[in-house]
Structure formats: C-alpha cells, structure tokens
C-alpha positions as CSV (number, residue, x, y, z in Angstrom):
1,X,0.0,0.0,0.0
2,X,1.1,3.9,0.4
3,X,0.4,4.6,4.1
4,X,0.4,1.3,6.2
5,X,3.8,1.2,6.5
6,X,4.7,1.8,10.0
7,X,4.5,-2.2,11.2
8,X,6.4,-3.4,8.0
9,X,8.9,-0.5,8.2
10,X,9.9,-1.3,12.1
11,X,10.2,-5.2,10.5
12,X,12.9,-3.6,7.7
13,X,14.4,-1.6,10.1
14,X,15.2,-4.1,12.5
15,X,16.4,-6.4,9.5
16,X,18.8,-3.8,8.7
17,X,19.9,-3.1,12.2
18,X,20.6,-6.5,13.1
19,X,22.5,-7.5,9.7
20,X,26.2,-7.8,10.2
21,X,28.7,-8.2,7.7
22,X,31.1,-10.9,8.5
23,X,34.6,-10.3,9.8
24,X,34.0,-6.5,10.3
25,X,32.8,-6.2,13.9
26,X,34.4,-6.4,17.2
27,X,33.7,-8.1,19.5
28,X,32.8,-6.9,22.5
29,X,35.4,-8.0,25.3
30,X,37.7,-6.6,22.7
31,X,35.9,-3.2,21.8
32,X,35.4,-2.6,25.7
33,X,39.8,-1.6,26.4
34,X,39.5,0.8,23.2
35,X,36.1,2.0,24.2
36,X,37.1,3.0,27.5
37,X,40.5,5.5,25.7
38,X,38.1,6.3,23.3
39,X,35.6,7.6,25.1
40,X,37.9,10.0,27.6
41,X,36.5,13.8,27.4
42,X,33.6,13.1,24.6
43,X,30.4,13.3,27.1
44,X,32.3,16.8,28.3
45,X,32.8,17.7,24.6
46,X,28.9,16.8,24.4
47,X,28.2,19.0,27.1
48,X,29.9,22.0,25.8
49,X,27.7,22.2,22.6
50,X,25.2,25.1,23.1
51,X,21.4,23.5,23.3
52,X,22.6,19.9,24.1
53,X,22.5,17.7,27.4
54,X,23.2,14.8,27.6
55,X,20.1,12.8,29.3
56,X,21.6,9.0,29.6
57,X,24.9,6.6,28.8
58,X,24.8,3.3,28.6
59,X,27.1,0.6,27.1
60,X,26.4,-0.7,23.4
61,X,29.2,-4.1,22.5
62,X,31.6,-2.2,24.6
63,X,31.3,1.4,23.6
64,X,29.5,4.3,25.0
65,X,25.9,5.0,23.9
66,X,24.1,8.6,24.7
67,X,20.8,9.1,24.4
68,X,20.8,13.6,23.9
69,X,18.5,16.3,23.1
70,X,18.8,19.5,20.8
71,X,17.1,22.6,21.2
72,X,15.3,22.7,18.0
73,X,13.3,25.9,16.6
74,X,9.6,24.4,15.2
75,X,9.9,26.8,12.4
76,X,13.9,27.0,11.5
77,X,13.1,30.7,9.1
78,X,11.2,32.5,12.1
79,X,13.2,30.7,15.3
80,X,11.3,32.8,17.5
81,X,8.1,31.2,17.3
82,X,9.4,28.9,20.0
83,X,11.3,25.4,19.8
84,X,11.1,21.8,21.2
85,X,13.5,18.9,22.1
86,X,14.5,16.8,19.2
87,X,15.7,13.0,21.1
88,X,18.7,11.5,19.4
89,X,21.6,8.9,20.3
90,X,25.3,9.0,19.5
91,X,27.1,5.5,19.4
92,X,30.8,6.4,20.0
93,X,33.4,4.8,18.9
94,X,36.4,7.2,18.0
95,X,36.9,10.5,17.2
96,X,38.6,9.6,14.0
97,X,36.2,7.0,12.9
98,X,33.3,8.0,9.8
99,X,30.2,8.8,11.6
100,X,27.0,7.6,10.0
101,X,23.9,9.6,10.2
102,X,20.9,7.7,10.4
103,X,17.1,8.3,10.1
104,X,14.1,5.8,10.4
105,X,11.8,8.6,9.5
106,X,9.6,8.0,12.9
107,X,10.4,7.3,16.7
108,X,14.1,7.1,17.6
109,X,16.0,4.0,17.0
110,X,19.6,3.2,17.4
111,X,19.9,-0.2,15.8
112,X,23.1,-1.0,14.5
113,X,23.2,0.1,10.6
114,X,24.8,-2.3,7.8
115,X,26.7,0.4,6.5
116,X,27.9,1.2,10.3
117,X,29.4,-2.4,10.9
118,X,30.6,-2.0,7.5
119,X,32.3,0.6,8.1
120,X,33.3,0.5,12.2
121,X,31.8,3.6,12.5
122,X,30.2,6.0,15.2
123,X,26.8,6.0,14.7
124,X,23.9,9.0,15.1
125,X,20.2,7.9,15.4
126,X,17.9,11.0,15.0
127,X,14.2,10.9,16.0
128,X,11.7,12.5,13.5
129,X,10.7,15.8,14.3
130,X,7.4,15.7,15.9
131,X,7.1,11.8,16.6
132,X,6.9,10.2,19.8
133,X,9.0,13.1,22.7
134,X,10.6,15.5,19.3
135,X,7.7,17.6,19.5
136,X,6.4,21.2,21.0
137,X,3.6,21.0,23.8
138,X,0.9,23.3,20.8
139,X,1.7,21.4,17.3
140,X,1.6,23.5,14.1
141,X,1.0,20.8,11.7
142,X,2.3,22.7,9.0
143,X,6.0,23.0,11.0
144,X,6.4,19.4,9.7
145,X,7.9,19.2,6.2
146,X,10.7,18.0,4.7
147,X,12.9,21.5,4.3
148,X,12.3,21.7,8.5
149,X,13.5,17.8,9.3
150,X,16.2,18.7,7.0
151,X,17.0,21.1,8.9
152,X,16.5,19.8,12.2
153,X,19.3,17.0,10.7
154,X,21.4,20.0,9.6
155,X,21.6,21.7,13.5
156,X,22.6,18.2,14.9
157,X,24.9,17.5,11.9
158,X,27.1,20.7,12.0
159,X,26.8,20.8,16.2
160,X,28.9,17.0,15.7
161,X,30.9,17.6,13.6
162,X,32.8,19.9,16.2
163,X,33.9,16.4,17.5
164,X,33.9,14.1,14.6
165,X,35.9,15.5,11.1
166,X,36.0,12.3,9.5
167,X,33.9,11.3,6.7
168,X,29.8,11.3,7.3
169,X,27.4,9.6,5.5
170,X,23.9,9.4,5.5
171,X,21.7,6.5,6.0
172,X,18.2,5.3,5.7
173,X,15.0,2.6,5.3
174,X,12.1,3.4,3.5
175,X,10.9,7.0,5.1
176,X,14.1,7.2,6.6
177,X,15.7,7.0,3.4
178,X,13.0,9.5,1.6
179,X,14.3,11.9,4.6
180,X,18.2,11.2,3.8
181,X,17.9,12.0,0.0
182,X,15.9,15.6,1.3
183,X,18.0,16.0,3.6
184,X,21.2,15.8,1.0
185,X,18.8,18.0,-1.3
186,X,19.0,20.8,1.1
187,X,21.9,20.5,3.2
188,X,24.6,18.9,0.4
189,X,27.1,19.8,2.1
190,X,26.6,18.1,5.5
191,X,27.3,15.1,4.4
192,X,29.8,13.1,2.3
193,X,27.3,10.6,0.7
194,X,23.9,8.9,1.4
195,X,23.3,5.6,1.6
196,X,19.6,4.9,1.0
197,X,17.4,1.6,1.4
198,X,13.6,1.1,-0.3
199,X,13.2,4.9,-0.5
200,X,9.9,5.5,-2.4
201,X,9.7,8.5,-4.5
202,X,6.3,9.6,-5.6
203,X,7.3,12.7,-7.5
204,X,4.1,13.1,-9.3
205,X,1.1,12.1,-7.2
206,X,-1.5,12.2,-10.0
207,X,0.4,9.0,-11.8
208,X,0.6,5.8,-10.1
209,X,1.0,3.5,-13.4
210,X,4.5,2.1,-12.1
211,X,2.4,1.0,-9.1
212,X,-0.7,-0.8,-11.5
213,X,2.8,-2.4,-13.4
214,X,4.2,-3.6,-10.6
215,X,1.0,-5.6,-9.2
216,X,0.3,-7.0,-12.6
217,X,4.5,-8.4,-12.9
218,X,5.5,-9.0,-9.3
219,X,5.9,-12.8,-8.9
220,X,4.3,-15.2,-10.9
221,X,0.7,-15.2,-12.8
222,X,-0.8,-18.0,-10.7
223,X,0.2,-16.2,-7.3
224,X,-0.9,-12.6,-8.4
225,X,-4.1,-14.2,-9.7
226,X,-4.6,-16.1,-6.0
227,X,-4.1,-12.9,-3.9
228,X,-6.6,-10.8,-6.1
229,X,-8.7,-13.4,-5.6
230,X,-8.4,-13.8,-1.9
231,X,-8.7,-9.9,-1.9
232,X,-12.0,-9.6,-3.7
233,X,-13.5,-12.7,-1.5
234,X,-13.0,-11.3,1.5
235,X,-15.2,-7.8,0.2
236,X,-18.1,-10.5,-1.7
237,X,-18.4,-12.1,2.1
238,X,-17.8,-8.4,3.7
239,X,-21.4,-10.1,5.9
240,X,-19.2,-12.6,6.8
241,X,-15.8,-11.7,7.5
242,X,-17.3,-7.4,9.0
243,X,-18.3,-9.8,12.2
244,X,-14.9,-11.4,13.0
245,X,-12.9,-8.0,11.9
246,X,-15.2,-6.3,14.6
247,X,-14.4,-9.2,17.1
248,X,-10.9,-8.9,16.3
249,X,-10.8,-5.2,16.4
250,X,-13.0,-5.5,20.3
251,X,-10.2,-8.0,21.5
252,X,-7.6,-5.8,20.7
253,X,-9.8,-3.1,22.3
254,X,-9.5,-1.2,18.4
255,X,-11.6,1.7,17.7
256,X,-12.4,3.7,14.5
257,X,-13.3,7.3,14.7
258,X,-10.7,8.7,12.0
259,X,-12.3,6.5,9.7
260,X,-15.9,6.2,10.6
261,X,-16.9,3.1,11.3
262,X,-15.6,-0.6,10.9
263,X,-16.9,-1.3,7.9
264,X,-15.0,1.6,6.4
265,X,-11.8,0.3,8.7
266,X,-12.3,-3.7,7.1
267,X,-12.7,-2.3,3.5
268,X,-9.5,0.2,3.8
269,X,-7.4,-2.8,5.6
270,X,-8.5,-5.2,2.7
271,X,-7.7,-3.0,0.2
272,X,-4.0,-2.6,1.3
273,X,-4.0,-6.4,1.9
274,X,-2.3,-7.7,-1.5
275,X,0.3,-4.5,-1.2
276,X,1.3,-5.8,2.6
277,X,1.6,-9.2,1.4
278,X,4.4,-8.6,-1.1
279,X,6.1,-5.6,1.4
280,X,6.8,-8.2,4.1
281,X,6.3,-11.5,2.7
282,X,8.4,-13.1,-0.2
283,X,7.6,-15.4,-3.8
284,X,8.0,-18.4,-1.2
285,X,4.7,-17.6,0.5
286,X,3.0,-17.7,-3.1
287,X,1.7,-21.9,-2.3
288,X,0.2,-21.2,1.1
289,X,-2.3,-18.4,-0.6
290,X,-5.9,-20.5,-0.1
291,X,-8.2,-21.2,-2.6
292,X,-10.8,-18.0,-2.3
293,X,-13.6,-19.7,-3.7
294,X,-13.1,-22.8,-1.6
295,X,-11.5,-22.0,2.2
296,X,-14.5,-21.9,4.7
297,X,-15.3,-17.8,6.1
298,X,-13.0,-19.0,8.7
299,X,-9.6,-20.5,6.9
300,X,-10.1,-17.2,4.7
301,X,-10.4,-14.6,7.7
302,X,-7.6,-16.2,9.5
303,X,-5.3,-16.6,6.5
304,X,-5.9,-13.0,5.4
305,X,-5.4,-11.6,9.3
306,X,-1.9,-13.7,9.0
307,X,-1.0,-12.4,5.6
308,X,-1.6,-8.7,5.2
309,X,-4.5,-8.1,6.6
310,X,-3.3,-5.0,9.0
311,X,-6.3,-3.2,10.6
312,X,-6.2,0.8,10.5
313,X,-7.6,1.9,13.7
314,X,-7.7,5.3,15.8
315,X,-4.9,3.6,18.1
316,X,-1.6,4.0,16.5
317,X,-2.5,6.9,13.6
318,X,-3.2,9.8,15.5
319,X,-0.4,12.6,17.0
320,X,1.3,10.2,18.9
321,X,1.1,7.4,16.5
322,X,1.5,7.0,12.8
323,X,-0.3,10.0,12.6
324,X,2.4,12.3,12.0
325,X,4.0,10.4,8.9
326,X,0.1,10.0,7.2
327,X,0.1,14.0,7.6
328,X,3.3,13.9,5.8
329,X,1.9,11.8,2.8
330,X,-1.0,14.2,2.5
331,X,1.0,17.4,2.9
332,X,3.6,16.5,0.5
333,X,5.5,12.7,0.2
334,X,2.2,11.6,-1.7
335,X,0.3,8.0,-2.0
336,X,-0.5,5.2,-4.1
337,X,-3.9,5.3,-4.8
338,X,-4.4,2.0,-7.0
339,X,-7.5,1.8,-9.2
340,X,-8.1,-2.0,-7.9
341,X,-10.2,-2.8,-11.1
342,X,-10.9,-6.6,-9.9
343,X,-13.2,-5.1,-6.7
344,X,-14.9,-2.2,-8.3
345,X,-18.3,-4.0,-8.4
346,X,-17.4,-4.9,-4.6
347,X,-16.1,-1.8,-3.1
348,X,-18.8,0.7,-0.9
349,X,-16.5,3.3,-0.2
350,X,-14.5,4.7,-3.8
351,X,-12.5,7.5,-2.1
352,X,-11.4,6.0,1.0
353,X,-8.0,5.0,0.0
354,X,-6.1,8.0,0.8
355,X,-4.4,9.6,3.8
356,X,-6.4,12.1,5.0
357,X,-8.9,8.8,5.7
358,X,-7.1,7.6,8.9
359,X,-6.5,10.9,10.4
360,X,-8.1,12.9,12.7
361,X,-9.8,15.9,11.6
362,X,-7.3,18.2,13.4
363,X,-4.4,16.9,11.1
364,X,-6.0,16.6,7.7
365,X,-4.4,18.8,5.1
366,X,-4.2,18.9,1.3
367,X,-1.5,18.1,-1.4
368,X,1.4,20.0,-2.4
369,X,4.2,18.1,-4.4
370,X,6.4,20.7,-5.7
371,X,8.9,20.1,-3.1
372,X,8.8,16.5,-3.8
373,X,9.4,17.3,-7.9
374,X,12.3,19.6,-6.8
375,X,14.4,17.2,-5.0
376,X,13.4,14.1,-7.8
377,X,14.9,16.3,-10.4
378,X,17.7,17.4,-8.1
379,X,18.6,13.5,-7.6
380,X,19.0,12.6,-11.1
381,X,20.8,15.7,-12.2
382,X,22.9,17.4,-8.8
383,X,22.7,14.2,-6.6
384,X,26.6,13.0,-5.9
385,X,27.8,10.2,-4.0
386,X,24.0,8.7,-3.7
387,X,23.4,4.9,-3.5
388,X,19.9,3.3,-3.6
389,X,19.6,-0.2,-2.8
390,X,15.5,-1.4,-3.7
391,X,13.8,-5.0,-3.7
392,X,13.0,-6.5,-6.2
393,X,9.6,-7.6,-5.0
394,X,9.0,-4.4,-2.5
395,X,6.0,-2.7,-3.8
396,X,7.5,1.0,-1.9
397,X,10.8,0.1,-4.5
398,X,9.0,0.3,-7.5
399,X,8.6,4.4,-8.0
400,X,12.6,5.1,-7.3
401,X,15.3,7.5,-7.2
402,X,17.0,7.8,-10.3
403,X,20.7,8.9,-9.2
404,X,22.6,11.1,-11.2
405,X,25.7,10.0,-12.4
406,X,28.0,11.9,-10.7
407,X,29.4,9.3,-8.6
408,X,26.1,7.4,-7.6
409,X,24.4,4.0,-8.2
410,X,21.1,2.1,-7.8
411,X,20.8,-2.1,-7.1
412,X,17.9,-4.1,-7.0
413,X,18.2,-7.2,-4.6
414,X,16.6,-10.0,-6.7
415,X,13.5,-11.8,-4.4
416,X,13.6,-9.3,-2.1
417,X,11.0,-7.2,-0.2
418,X,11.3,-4.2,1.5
419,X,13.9,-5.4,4.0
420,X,16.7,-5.0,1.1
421,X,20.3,-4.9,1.8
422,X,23.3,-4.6,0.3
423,X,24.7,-7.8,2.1
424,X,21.7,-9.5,0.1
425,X,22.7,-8.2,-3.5
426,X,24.4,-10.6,-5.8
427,X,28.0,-11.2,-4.9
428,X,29.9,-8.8,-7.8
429,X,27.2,-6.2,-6.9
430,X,27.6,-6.4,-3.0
431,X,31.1,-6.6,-3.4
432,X,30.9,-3.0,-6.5
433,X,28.5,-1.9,-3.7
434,X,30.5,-2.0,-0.7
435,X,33.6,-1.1,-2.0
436,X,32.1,2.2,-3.3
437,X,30.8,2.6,0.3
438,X,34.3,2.3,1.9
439,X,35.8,4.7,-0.4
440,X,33.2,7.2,0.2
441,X,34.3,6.8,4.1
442,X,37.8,7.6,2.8
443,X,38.6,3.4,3.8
C-alpha cells in the first residue's frame, strides 16, 4: 500500500539493524579496552555544545551509547516562534572513525546500521521531528515538512561535527531514506554521501501507473491471480468476515473514529491487503495463498489476518502514532492510490483510499508536491555520492530515485522485499556496492 507502512517499516528496520557483515565487527570484550580510551572527554565535549544535554549513557558491545536532546526551533526561518526537544543517540566509537547519520523517518531507534558495521563507525540515530518526545507542547502541523526535518538533521549535523571530522554519511530505510535524500537535497554539504534503502519517491502524485505495473508483474501469474482473488473474496463475504474483523478489532480493544466506522476500517485494511503481502512476505509464501472460492469464512479470515490483513484503527494513527507520517503523505510525500479494477463492483466506499482517511480531523491537510518534484529532479541531475539499494519484490521500490551520475548508483536485490540490503545483492554487486561505500568513508 502507500500509508500502512509503519509495522512493515519497524520489520525492515530491524532487519537492517541486526545485519552484520562478516569479519567486520568487534567483539565486545575486545571493543570494551578501546572504548574505554576512546571515550575519555567526549560526554564533556557533548556538554559543551550550546542546546545539548546529555540525558543517559549506557554501554552498546563495549562502547558508550548517549541518548541527547537538541534545542530545536519548530519553524527553523522564524526561530522565534518557539522550539522543542528533538531526542537522538550518538554510538561512539572514536573521534577519528566515519560517523554515520541515520534516520528511520519515525520514533528514535539506534539499531546497528549495515553500513555502520561495514564501516566500524560512530553512529547518530535521530528521531523525527514531531514523533513520539521530538515535538512542542501546541503542534503547528504545518512545521512538519521536509525543508524543516532537513533542517533539524542540519543543527545536529554541524553541532557533531565539532567532535567528529572524518567522513559522514547518510543513511536510511524506506521514510528514513526519503528523509536522507531531502536532507542531502538541502543541506549537500553536511554530508559526504547517502546511503539509501527502499526509499519510495512519488514525484508526481496524480500517476501511479509504475504501481498498477508492478502488481500486474511481481511474482508469478498463478500467485498474483490467488491474492486478487483472496482480496475480492474477503469484500463479496464483507457479511461474513465485518463480524470477526469487529471481534478482532473488540479483542484488541480497536476503535475507528478517524475512519468512521468498521466497515469503512475492514474495506480500507483489505484493500492494502495484496500490497502488505508482497512488502513483508516473499515469492516463497505464493503456495500457502488458499483457494478464495473454496476455504470456509474461517480458513479465509484467518489466512488474510496472518498475511496482510493489517487493521487501521484510531490507536496508533493519530499525533502520537503513525499519525504524523500520514500528515506527511498528505501534505507533500504523496500515496499510491491503485484503481483496484478486480473489486470495483465490490467496493462501498470509492474515495477512502487515501491519507487524509485515517486521520483525525485536526491533522487533515491537502497536497502539495512541488517540493517532492524539486528534490526528484535534483537527484538525477545534482545528486553526488547517492546509493539506492531497492527490492526486487517491494511494492515502496517500484517508484525510485534515479541517481545522477555523478558518482552514484542504484541495485535491486533480486526476491527481495522491502527489508533489502546490500549484504543480500548478488555477490559482484555487493562486493561494487560496498567497496564504493568504503571509499566514500575515505577506507
């Protein structure tokens, strides 16, 4: 789909943070002597920055981890409209190591990075602004935009770099990678290069036909055709399957205000089901797809809850939620919004596919992509030292980046969804890959 993404991103991120390239880390009883010289005078040097403090250390495979907070303005042009705390962590290693500069485009996480173990290198975990604790007590919705996350990534950037000279680069999953490359767009200077994993770019809204192609390629003929009809099944028995969704949804203690009521909620959640399926699942999945005319109400409920079936609820997608990234896709990153041709007849509810559906009144907004057209075009003709590294079989990888070529490159991990890596690229491209990476780190 285009907007439930936060369950299936935390799933990539953690596939990414957890992936370790052989024979490049320490281990930990031998990190801890080094950490310990390392680390003499950096939490003083943190100290000293103006607007920082240091709120808590704690050890990380032998090296010091600090969880910090900026002083951030909420509007970066008029900083005397008032500011907020933005919550980040610095994962030290040396002084003269690269530092890589990471953002999961939602609530803080300081999961180790491929390119990190790649590279032994310090590592800086930013929290979006206005998710989770980044945010002012009032919210101006319209503070959150890409040029002012940019910018938040810009203050904490330059602030560092007192301590750290050596090489940064940028890194990234999915949003987190969208907010790299605007990042680089506006800030080029900050940092030496960006790494960037499944990074959708939806540069113009109004044409989703790369989408439409993707759904009508993506595995084979006899599992697309399955899925469609698993999807449209579950809408002809909507009298069927609304009464379990609504028992699921009570059990869970779910509610659905933002979006009305549950029927609205079941037909929005199976309309995203096919997309989910192919973001976290894999070709392998493909024979355990039921047969939609012939599984019982029950086999096809519990299949479908197991296999894409993610229900959009008021928990979750308000302000301190997913909320904050749906206002984004409104405002200005844009959505998918598939025609779905095989459930017309089936559908009640035409328009509901869009973002705006699962917020709250409060945070609805309309479109403006000219931002998002300025940094596409900037990509493919100013972008240097970009990577993008997509899944073959990741529906969010199929409207990409296309780097420049000054100096930048794009893989496609064959069978892969939208927990991609470079460490799962064939072996001349991981190899072309990560040697372009270490030279960029000046290794």
């Amino acid at each position: 789909m285009r907007n439930k993404v936060l369950p299936s991103l935390f799933c990539a991120g953690l596939i990414v943070a957890t992936s370790v390239l052989a024979g490049t880390a320490a281990t930990a009883a031998e990190a801890a002597p080094a950490s310990q010289a390392a680390a003499a005078g950096i939490r003083e040097k943190l100290e000293r920055i103006p607007g920082l403090t240091v709120v808590s250390e704690a050890d990380k495979g032998g090296f010091p981890l600090y969880t910090l907070r900026l002083t951030q303005p909420v509007d970066h042009s008029r900083p005397g409209r008032g500011s907020f705390e933005q919550t980040f962590t610095l994962w030290h290693k040396a002084e003269s190591a690269p530092v890589v500069h990471y953002t999961g485009g939602y609530g803080l996480s300081s999961g180790t990075r491929e390119i990190t173990t790649l590279l032994g290198a310090n590592q800086v975990s930013l929290e979006h602004r206005y998710f989770n604790t980044s945010r002012p007590a009032d919210v101006d919705w319209d503070d959150l935009n890409v040029w002012q996350e940019a910018s938040d990534e810009h203050a904490i950037v330059k602030a560092l770099k007192s301590i750290y000279p050596a090489k940064w680069l940028g890194t990234g999953a999915s949003k987190g990678g969208m907010t790299q490359v605007y990042h680089e767009r506006y800030y080029p200077k900050d940092l030496d290069a960006v790494v960037a994993y499944v990074a959708p770019n939806d540069a113009d809204n109004r044409d989703d036909s790369v989408y439409e192609k993707f759904f009508k390629t993506v595995g084979t003929a006899e599992c697309r055709s399955a899925l469609d009809a698993v999807q449209r099944e579950m809408l002809v028995r909507r009298d069927a399957m609304l009464p379990r969704f609504e028992a699921t949804s009570e059990e869970q203690g779910l509610t659905f205000k933002y979006l009305g009521t549950p029927d609205r909620a079941f037909e929005f959640s199976v309309l995203d089901q096919v997309w989910n399926f192919w973001q976290s699942g894999t070709y392998t999945d493909c024979p355990a797809v039921p047969d939609a005319k012939k599984a019982t109400d029950d086999e096809l409920y519990t299949w479908s809850l197991d296999h894409g079936l993610s229900i959009y609820s008021d928990d979750g997608n308000g302000p301190e939620g997913t909320g904050p990234y749906y206002r984004q896709a409104a405002s200005q990153l844009g959505w998918a919004d598939l025609k779905f041709k095989h459930l017309r007849d089936v559908r009640n509810y035409p328009g509901i596919y869009q973002p705006n559906s699962v917020l709250p009144e409060e945070m609805r907004t309309s479109y403006n992509g000219s931002a998002i057209k300025d940094v596409d075009r900037w990509v493919a003709t100013q972008g240097k030292q970009m990577m993008f590294v997509y899944g073959q079989n990741d529906p969010w990888s199929a409207e990409r980046f296309r780097p420049s070529r000054r100096d930048s490159h794009l893989f496609v991990a064959p069978d892969t969804n939208h927990g991609a890596l470079i460490s799962k690229l064939m072996p001349k491209e991981r190899a072309e890959a990560e040697a372009t990476v270490k030279r960029w780190a000046g290794q």
